[in-house]
C-alpha positions as CSV (number, residue, x, y, z in Angstrom):
1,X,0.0,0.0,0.0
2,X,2.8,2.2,0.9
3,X,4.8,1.6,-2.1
4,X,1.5,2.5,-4.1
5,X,1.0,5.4,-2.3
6,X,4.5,6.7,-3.5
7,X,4.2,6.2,-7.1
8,X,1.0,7.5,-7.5
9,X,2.1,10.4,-5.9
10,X,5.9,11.3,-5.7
11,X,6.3,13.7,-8.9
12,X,9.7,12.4,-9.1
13,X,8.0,8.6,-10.6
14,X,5.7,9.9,-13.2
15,X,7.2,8.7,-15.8
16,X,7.4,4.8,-13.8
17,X,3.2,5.3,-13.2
18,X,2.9,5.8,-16.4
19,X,5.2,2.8,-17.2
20,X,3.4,0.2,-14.7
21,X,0.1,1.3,-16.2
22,X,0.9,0.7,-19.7
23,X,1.9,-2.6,-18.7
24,X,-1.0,-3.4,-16.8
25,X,-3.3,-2.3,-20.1
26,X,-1.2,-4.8,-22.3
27,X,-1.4,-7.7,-20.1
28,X,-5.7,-7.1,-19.6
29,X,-5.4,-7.2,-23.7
30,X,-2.7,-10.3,-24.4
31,X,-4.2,-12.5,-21.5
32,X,-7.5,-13.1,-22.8
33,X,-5.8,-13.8,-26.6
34,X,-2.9,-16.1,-25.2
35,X,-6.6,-17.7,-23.2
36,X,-8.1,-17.8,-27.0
37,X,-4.8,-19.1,-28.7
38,X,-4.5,-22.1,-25.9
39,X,-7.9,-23.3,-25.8
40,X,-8.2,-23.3,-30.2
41,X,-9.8,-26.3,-31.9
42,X,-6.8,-27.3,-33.0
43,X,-4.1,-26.7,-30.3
44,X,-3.3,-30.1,-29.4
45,X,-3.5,-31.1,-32.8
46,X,-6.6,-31.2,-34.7
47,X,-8.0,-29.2,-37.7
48,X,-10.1,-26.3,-37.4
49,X,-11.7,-26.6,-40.4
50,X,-15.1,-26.9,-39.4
51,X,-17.2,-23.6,-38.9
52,X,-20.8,-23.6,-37.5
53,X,-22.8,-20.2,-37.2
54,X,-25.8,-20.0,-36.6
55,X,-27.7,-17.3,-39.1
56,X,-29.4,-14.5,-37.6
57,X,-33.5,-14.8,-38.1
58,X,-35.9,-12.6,-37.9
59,X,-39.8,-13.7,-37.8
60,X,-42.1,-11.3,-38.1
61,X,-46.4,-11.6,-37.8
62,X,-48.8,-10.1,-40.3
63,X,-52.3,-10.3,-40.2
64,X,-53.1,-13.0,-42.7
65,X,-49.1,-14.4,-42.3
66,X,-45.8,-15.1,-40.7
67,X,-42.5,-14.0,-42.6
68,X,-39.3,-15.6,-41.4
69,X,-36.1,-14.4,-42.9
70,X,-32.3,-16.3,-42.5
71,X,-29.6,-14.0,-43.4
72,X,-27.2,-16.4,-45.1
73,X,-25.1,-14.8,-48.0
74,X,-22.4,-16.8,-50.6
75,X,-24.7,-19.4,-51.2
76,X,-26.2,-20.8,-53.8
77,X,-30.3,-22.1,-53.8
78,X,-28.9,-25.5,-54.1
79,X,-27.3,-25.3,-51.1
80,X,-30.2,-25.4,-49.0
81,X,-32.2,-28.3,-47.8
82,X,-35.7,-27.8,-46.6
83,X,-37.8,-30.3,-44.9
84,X,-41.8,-29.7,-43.6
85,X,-42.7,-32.4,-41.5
86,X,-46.3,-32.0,-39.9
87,X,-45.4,-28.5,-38.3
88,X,-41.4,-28.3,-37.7
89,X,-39.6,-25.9,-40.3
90,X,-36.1,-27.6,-41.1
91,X,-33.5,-25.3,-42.5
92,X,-30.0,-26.6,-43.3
93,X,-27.5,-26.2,-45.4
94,X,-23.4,-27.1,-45.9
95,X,-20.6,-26.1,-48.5
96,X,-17.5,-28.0,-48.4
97,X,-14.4,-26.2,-50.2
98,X,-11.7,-28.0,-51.2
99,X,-8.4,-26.7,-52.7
100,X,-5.3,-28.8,-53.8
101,X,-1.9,-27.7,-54.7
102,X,0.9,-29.8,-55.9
103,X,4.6,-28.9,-56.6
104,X,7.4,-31.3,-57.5
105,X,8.8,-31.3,-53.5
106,X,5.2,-30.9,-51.6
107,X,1.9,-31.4,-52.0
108,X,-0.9,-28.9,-50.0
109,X,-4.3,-29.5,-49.6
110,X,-6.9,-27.8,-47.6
111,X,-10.9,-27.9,-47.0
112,X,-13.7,-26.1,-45.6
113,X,-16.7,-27.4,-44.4
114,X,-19.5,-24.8,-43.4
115,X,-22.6,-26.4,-42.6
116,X,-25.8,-25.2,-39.7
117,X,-29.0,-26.5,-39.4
118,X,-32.1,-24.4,-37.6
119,X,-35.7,-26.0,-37.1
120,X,-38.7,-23.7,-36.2
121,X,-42.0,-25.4,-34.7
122,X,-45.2,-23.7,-36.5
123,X,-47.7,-22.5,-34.9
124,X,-50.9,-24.3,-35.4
125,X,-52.6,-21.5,-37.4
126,X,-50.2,-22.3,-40.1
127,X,-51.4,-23.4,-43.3
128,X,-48.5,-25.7,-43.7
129,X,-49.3,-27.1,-47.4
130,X,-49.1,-23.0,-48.8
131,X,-45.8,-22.4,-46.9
132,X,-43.2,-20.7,-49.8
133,X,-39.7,-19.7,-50.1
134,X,-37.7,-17.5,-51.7
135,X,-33.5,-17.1,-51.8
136,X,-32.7,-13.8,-53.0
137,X,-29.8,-11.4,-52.3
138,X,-28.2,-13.6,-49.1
139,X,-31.7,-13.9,-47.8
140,X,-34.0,-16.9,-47.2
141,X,-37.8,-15.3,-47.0
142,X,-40.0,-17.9,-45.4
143,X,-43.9,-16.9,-46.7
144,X,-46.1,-18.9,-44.1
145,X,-49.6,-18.2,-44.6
146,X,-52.2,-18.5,-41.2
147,X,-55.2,-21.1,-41.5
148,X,-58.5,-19.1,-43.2
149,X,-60.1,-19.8,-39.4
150,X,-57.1,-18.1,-38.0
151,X,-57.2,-14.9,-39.9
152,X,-58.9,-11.8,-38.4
153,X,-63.0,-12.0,-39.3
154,X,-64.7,-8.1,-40.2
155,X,-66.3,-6.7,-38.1
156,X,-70.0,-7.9,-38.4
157,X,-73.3,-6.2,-36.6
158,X,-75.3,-8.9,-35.0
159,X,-79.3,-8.6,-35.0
160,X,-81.1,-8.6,-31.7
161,X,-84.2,-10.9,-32.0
């Protein structure tokens, strides 16, 4: 505490506060990547060559439907597989990449595989055998119309008898 004391505030150590606080910022910032760098897929040997992300959704209600919207750009419609069975939505999709290389004295070859798969329970008020799809611009739109008993009824004036 003492020792502290006297380097926080003896003018004549500036320049050493200044120091130890540097040093102090650049160990709170290499810790946590040496942490990263250690615990890596493929640290005690392994590939990392599989990546799994999930892609953002966004579900949205309309009166009559239900939009649902993957954000998943750099792929191609064949890339998707889409499965309705009764009411679960199954969403999934994977790209392997695959590059060789060959020279007289090595030979290098390297792969990607980037795959995720999301299912999404309906709602019963789904019409399940009108559900569409679209894949346009890195998006996969989701049209899933609502039941005709499920959508809102006009307003109707009853008679009193």
């Amino acid at each position: 505490m003492c020792f502290a004391y006297y380097l926080l505030f003896n003018k004549r150590n500036i320049n050493l506060k200044y120091t130890i606080m540097s040093l102090v910022k650049r160990n709170d910032v290499l810790f946590p990547a040496l942490m990263n760098e250690i615990f890596r897929p493929d640290w005690f040997g392994g590939t990392q060559n599989v990546r799994t992300a999930m892609p953002a959704v966004n579900i949205k209600e309309n009166e009559d439907n239900f939009e649902l919207e993957l954000f998943v750009p750099g792929r191609d419609k064949k890339d998707f597989t889409v499965e309705l069975d009764d009411s679960i939505l199954t969403i999934s999709s994977e790209i392997k990449d695959e590059k060789n290389e060959s020279n007289e004295n090595y030979t290098r070859r390297e792969f990607t595989i980037s795959s995720f798969k999301r299912s999404f329970t309906l709602p019963e008020t789904v019409a399940t055998d009108k559900v569409d799809a679209t894949y346009e611009g890195g998006i996969l739109k989701f049209n899933l119309p609502k039941k005709e008993e499920a959508l809102p009824k006009p307003k109707r004036m009853i008679e009193l008898k």
